[in-house]
C-alpha positions in Angstrom: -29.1 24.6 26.8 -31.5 25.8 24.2 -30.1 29.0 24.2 -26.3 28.1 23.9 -27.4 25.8 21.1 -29.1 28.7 19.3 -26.4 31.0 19.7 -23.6 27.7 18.5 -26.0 27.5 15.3 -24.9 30.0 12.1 -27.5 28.9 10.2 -30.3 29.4 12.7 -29.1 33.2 12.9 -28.8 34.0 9.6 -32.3 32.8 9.6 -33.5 34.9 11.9 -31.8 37.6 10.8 -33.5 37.0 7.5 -36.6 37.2 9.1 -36.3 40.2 11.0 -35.0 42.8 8.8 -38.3 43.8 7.7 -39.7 44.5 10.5 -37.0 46.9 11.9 -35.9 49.8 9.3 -32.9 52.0 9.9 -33.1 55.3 9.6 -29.6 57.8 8.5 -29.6 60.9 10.3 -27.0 63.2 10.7 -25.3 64.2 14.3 -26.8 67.3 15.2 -23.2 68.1 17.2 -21.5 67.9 14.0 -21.4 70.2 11.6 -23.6 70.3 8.4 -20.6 69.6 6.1 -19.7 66.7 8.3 -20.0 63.5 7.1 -20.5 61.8 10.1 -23.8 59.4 10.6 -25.4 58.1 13.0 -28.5 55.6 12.8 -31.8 55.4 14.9 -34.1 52.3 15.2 -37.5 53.1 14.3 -39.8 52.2 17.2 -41.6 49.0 16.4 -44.9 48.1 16.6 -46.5 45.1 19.1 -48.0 43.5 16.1 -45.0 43.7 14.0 -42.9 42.3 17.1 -45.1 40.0 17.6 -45.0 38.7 13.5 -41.3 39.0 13.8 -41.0 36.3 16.9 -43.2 34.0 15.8 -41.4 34.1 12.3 -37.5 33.8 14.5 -39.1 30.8 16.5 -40.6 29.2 13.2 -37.3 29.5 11.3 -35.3 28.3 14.4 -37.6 24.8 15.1 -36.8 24.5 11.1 -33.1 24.7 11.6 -32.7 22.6 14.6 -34.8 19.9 13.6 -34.2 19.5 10.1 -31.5 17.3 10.7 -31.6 14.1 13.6 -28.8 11.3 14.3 -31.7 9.5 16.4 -35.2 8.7 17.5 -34.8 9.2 20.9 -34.8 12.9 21.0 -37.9 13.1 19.0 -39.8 10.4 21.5 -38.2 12.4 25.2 -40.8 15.0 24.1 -43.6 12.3 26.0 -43.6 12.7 29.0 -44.7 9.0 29.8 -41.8 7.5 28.1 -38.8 6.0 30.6 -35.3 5.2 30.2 -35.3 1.6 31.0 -32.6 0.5 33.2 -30.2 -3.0 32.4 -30.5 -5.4 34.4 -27.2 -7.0 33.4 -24.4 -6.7 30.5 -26.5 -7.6 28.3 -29.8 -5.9 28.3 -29.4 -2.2 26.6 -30.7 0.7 28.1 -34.2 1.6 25.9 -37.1 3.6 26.1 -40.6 2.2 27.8 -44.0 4.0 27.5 -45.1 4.3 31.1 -48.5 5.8 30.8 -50.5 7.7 28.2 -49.9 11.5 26.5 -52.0 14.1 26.6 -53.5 15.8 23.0 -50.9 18.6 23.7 -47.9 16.4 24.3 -49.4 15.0 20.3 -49.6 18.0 19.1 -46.2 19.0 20.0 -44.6 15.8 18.8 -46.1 16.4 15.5 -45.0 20.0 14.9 -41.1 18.6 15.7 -41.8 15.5 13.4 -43.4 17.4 10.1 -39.4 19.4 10.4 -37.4 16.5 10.4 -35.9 16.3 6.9 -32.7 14.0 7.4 -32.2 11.4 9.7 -29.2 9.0 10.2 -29.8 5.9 11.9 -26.7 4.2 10.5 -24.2 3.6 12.6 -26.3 4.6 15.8 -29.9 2.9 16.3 -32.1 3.8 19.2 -33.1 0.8 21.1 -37.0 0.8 22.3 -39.8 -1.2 21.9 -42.0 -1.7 19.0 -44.7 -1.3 21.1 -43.8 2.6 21.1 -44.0 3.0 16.9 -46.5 1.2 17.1 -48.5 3.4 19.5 -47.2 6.8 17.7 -48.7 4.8 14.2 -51.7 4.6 15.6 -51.8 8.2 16.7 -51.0 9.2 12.9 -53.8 6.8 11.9 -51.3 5.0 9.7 -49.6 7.4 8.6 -45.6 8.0 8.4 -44.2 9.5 11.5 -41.8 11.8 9.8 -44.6 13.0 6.8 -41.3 15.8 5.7 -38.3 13.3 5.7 -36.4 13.5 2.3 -33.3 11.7 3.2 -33.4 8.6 5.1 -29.6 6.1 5.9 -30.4 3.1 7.9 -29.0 -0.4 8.5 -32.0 -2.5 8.7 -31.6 -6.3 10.6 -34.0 -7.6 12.0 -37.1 -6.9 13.5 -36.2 -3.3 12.9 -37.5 -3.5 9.5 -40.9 -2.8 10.7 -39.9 0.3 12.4 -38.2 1.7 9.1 -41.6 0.6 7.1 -43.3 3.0 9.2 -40.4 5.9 9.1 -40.4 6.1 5.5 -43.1 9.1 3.7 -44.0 9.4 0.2 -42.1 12.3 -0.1 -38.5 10.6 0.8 -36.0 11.1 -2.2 -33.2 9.9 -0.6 -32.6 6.1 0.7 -28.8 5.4 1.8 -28.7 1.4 2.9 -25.8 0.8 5.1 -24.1 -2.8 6.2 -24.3 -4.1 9.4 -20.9 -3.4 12.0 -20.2 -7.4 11.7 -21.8 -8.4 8.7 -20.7 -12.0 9.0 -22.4 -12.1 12.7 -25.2 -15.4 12.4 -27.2 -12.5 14.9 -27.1 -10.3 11.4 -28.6 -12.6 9.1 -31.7 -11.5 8.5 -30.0 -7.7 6.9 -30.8 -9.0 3.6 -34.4 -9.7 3.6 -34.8 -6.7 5.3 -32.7 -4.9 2.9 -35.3 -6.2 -0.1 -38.2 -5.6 2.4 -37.3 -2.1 2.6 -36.8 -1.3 -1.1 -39.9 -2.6 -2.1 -42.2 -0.8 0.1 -39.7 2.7 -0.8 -40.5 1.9 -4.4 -43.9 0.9 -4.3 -44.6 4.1 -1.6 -42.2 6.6 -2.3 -42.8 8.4 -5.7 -40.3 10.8 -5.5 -37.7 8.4 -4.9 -34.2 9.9 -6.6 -31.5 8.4 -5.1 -30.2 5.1 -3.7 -27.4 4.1 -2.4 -26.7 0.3 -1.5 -23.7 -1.5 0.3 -25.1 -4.8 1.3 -24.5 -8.6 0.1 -26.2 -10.5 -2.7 -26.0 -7.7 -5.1 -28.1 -9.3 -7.6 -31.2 -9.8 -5.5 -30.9 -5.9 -5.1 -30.5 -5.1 -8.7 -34.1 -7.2 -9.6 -35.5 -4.8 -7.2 -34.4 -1.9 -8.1 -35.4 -2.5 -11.6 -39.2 -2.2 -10.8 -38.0 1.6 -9.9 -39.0 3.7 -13.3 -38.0 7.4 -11.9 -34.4 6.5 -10.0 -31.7 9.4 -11.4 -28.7 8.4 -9.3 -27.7 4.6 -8.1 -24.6 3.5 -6.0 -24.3 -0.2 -5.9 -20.9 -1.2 -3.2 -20.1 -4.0 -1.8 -18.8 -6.3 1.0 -14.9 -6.7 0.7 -15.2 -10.4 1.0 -18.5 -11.2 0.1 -18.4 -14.2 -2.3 -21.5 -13.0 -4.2 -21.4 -12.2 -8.0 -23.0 -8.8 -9.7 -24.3 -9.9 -13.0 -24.4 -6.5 -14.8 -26.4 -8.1 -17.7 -29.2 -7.8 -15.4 -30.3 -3.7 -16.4 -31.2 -4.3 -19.5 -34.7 -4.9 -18.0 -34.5 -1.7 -15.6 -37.3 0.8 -15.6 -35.0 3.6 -14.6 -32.4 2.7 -17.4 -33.8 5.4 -19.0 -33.9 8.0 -16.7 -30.4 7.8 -14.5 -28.2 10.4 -14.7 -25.3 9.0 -12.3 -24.6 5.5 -11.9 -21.8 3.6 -9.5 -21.2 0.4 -9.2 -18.2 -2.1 -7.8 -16.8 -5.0 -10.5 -15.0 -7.5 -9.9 -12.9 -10.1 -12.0 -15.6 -13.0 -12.0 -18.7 -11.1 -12.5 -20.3 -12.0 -15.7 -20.0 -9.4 -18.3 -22.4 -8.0 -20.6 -22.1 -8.9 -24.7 -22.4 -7.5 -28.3 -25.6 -9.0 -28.4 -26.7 -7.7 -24.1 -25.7 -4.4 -24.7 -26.4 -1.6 -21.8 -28.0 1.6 -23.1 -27.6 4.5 -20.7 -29.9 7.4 -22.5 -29.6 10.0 -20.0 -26.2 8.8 -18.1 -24.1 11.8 -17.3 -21.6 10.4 -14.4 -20.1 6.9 -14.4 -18.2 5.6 -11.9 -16.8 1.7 -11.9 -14.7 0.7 -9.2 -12.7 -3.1 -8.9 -9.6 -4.4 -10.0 -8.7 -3.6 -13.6 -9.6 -6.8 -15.6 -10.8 -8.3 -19.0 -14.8 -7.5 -17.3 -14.5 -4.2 -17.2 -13.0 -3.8 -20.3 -15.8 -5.7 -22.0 -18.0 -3.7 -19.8 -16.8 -0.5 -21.1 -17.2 -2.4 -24.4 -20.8 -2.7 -24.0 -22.0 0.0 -22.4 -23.3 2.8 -24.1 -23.4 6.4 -22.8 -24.1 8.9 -25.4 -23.9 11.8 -23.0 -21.9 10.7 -20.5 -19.5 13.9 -19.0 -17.6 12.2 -16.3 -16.2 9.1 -15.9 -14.4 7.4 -12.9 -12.4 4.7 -12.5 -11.3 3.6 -8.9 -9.0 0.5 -9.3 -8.4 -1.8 -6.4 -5.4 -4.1 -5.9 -5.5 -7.2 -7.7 -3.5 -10.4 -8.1 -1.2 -9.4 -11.2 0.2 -6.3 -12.0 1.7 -6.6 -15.5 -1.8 -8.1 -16.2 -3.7 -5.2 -14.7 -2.1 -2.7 -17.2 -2.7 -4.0 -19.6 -5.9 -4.4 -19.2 -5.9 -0.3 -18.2 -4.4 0.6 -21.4 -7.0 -1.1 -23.3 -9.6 0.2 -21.1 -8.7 3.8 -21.7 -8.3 2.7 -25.6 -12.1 1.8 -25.3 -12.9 5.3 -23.7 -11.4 7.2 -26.0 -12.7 5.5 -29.2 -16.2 5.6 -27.2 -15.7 9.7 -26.3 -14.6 10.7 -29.5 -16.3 13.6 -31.1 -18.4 14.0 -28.2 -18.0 17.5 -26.3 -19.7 16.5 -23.4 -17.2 14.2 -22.1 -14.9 16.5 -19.9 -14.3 15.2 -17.3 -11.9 12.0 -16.6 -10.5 10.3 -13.3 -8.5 7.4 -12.1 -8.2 7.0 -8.8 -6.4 4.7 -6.4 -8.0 3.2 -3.5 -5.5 1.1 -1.4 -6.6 -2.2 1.1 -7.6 -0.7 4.3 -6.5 -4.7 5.9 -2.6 -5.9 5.8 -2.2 -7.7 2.2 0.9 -9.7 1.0 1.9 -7.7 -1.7 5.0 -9.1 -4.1 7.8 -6.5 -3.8 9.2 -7.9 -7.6 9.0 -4.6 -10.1 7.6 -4.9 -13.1 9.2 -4.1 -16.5 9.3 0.2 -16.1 6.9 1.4 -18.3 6.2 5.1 -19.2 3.2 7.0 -18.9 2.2 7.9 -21.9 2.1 4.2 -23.5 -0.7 3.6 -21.2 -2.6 7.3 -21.3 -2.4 8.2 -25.3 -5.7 7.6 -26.3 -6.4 10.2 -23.9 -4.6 12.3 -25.8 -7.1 12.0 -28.5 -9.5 13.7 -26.6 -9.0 17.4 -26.7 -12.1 18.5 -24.9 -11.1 17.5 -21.6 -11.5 19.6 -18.5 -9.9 17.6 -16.1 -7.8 14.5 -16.2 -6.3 12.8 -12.9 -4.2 9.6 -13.1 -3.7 8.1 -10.0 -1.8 5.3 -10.6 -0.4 2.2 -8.3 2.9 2.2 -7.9 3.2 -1.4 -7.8 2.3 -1.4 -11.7 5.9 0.0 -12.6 4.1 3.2 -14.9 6.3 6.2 -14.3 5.6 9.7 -16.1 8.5 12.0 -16.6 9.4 14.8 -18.0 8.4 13.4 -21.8 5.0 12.2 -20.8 4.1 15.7 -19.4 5.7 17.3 -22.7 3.9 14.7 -24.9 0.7 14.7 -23.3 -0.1 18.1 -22.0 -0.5 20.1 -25.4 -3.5 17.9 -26.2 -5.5 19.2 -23.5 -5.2 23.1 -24.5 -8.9 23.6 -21.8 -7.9 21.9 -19.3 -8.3 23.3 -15.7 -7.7 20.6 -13.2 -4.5 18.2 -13.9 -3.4 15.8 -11.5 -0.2 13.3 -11.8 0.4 10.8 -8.7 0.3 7.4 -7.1 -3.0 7.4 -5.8 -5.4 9.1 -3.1 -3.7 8.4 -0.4 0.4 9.1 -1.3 1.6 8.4 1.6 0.8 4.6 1.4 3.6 2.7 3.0 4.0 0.4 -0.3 5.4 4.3 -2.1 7.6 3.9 0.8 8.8 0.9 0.4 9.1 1.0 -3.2 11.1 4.3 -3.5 13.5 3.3 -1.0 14.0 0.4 -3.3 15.1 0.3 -6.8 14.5 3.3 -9.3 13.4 6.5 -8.3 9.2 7.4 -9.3 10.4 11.0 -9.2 11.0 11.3 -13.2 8.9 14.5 -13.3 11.1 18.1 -13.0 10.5 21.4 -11.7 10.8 22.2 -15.8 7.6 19.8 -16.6 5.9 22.9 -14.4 7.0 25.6 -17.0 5.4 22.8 -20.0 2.1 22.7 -18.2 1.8 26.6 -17.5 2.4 27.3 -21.0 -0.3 24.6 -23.1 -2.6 24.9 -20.0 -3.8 28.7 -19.5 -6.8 27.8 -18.1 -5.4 25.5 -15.2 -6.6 25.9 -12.1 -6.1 22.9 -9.7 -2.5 21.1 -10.5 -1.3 18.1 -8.3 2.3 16.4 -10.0 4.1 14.3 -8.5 7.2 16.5 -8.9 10.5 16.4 -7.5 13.3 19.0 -6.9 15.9 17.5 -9.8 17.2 19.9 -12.1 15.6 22.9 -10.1 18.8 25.4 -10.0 19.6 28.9 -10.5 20.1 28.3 -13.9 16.8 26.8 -14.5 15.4 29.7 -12.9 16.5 32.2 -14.9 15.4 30.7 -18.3 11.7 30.8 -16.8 9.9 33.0 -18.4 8.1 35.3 -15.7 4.0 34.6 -16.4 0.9 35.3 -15.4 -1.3 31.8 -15.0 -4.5 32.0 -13.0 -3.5 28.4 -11.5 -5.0 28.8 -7.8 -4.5 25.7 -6.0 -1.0 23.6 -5.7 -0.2 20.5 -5.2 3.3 19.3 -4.7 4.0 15.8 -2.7 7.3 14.6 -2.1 7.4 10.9 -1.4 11.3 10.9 -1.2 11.2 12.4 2.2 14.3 14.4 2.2 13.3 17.2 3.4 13.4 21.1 2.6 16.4 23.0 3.6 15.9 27.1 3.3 17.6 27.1 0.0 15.5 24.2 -2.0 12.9 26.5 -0.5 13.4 29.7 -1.5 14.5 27.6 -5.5 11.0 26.9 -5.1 9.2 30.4 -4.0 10.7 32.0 -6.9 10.2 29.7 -9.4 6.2 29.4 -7.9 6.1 33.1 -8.1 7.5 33.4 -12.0 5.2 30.5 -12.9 1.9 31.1 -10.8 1.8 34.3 -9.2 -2.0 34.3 -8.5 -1.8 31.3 -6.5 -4.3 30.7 -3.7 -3.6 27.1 -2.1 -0.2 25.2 -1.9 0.2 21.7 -0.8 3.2 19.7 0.1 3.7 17.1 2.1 6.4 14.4 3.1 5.4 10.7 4.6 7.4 9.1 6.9 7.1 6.0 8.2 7.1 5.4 11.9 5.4 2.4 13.9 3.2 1.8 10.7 2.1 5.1 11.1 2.6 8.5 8.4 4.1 11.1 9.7 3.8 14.3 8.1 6.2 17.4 7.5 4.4 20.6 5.5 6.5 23.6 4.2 3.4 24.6 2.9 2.8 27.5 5.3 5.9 29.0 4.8 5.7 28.9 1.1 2.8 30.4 1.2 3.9 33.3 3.8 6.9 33.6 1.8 5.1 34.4 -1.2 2.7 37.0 0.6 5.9 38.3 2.2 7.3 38.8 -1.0 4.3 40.3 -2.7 3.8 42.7 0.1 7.4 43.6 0.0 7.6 44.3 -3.6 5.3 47.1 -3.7 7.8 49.1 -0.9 10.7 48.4 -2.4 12.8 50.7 -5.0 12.5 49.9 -8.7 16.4 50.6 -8.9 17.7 48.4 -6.4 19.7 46.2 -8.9 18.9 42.8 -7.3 17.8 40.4 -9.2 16.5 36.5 -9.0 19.7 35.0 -8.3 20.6 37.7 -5.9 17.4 37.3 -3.7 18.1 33.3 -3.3 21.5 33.8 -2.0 19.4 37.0 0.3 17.1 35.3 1.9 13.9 38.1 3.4 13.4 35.4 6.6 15.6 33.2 8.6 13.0 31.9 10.2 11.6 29.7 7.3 13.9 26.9 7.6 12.5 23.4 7.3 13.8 20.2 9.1 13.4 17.3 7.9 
């Protein structure tokens, strides 16, 4: 079992592979069969010595423990190595199966469980917590005089409930860097009450004992409680602050001004909603040192005065993940003023590259009014954007239900402010197969307003593009189109072309669309393209992506056998297809 594991393990054997090249040198001699112009070699192990074996094992067994125990999703393996610990058996449905000490170790079965526990660098206890008696941490404590069991761990995720909390007390080192706080499966459970004051129990003893303490992550209720605690932390670089989807709890912001670590963090997130209290001219938040910034919530008048109020001299990257709210017409306007505070904020500051806004739909059934909004195009919402010419990378993922559509102008308008831009990405969200695109495409206007001829826009003001995701449609791509594209040759590597319409690809649209990929981005590396489909509240997919992409290796490959003076030209190889086996159904 060892053994297959071993073998199942890349890491562990580029380890030991590591380890043992020094001890084993190749030597190049020539074949003495051949002759001496011959360039044939052969090669001849030098014959190793029994120390230099014996270094060599010791090194692949040392390197091997590392690998396999760096990383544990439990206790129980680490405790089976007693031998006097026993499974206990349930006596009905409700007892759990746990572990029982059943007698005492021996110094060698110590000595052993030490030399696994000083490897363990990660452990998850999450979503999956051992169940055994305190009586057996308490026992191991005692053989560590005190001391953490796990004297390496780094990064530590737990759920802590409980009379747990004591276990965790004694699981986390000084040296821990890492603490990921998890919810409980049924936070609302009266059995999971106690998560909070074990949650504060926790962070206190990791602050007060951990002094290498880097990063915290935090999805728990009463948010505000947390925040106090946190604040006694003076050498925290990266924070995540989530929380419960219907917790009724407030986050008062205003509550950093008094951190420790205010000074230090370099990445901050944190989850806003409309009736949090919001910071003011005179409770300003000063971020020193804050290079990544992400704020997720509905769009509403407190983030905007957050963004207001915040200040972030050297911020580089800055995401916004919007959540459905009550009132769409309200909610863009409120994004369009946001980004107007962004902009005026980022102005003449090079850092800033990097700028995202993402969509992250209700995972639970909502009631979501199907009445459209007033259309409104892109570009009235993402202008001052356009202000900002040292951006990198700029995704607008927008919700449908807000009635912003980019076409064809916005892309024209918009694009030749961002001359370094190398990852551009235009769409309805992370997920754009949502069934409310669905419903709202079969519905009313098409959201398709962006050509195949925006594409030739964006490969001419964007040389350095390499990641592009547009929510792009087939309209207007014909043989005429194609041959006023001028033939270049973009470094764009990765493609991303959805098609929430769901119509399908027939072999002609396809092969519209290999040539016009192959004019615009010949050095192209990834294409994506996908179609949802609805079907018992389920997505189905349909991805042509293969066969683009073997039709544009076929076509590459072909190209350097065929004549120079065959005469064909684009419009002649559409109507030839190479393949008739690259026909898409819908």
């Amino acid at each position: 079992m060892a053994g297959a594991r071993l073998t199942a393990n890349y890491d562990v054997l580029q380890e030991i592979f590591q380890h043992l090249y020094p001890f084993i040198e190749v030597e190049q001699l020539q074949a003495p069969e051949r002759p001496s112009n011959s360039k044939w070699r052969t090669s001849k192990p030098e014959r190793v010595s029994l120390f230099q074996a014996a270094c060599a094992s010791r090194a692949i067994s040392e390197c091997a423990l590392d690998v396999l125990w760096s990383h544990l999703t439990g206790l129980e393996g680490l405790f089976r190595v007693f031998p006097s610990l026993r499974r206990q058996c349930a006596t009905d449905s409700n007892t759990l199966r746990g572990l029982v000490l059943a007698g005492h170790n021996a110094e060698d079965d110590w000595r052993r469980f030490d030399g696994y526990a000083r490897r363990v660098r990660i452990l998850d206890l999450a979503w999956r917590q051992d169940v055994f008696s305190l009586e057996i941490i308490a026992y191991a404590s005692s053989f560590r005089n005190g001391q953490p069991l796990l004297p390496s761990l780094q990064w530590l995720r737990i759920t802590p409930q409980g009379p747990f909390e004591e276990v965790l007390t004694a699981l986390i080192p000084p040296s821990l860097s890492r603490l990921d706080i998890c919810p409980p499966a049924y936070p609302f459970l009266q059995e999971h009450i106690g998560h909070n004051s074990a949650v504060e129990h926790i962070l206190l003893h990791a602050i007060s004992t951990c002094t290498y303490l880097e990063e915290v992550e935090i999805s728990t209720r009463d948010a505000e409680k947390k925040l106090i605690a946190l604040g006694k932390c003076d050498h925290l670089n990266r924070l995540h602050i989530s929380r419960l989807d219907r917790s009724p709890d407030t986050l008062d912001v205003r509550l950093m001004r008094n951190w420790l670590c205010a000074q230090s963090l370099t990445r901050l997130s944190l989850e806003l909603r409309p009736d949090d209290p919001a910071p003011s001219a005179t409770e300003a938040l000063v971020f020193p040192l804050l290079q990544v910034l992400v704020v997720s919530g509905c769009v509403s008048s407190t983030m905007v005065l957050f963004f207001q109020h915040c200040s972030t001299p050297v911020l580089s990257t800055l995401k916004i993940v919007t959540h459905m709210g009550k009132t769409a017409v309200q909610e863009r306007r409120d994004l369009a003023e946001c980004l107007q505070v962004v902009a005026l904020g980022a102005r003449g500051r090079d850092c800033f590259r990097r700028f995202i806004l993402d969509y992250s739909p209700p995972w639970r059934t909502e009631v979501i009014a199907r009445e459209m909004p007033a259309r409104l195009p892109l570009v009235d919402v993402a202008r001052p954007l356009c202000a900002l010419p040292q951006l990198e990378m700029v995704h607008l993922s927008l919700q449908i239900r807000w009635g912003i559509v980019p076409t064809d102008a916005d892309v024209k308008e918009m694009v030749p402010s961002w001359p370094n831009l190398l990852s551009l990405q235009i769409d309805y969200g992370s997920y754009p197969t949502h069934r409310d695109v669905i419903s709202y495409t079969r519905r009313g206007p098409s959201f398709l307003d962006i050509h195949a001829k925006s594409l030739v826009t964006i490969a001419k003001h964007c040389p350095k593009l390499k990641d592009l995701a547009v929510l792009c449609g087939s309209n207007g791509l014909t043989a005429a189109t194609l041959e006023s594209c001028p033939v270049s040759s973009h470094q764009l590597q990765n493609f991303m072309l959805p098609d929430v319409r769901g119509k399908g690809w027939s072999s002609k649209l396809m092969r519209l669309w290999v040539v016009l990929i192959e004019r615009l981005f010949p050095n192209l590396v990834s294409i994506k393209t996908f179609t949802p489909r609805p079907r018992r509240e389920q997505i189905m997919f349909s991805s042509p992506a293969d066969s683009l992409l073997s039709e544009l290796e076929y076509r590459r490959r072909s190209r350097e056998t065929e004549s120079q003076d065959t005469g064909l030209s684009a419009l002649e190889r559409i109507e030839r297809p190479r393949r008739d086996d690259i026909v898409l159904r819908p």
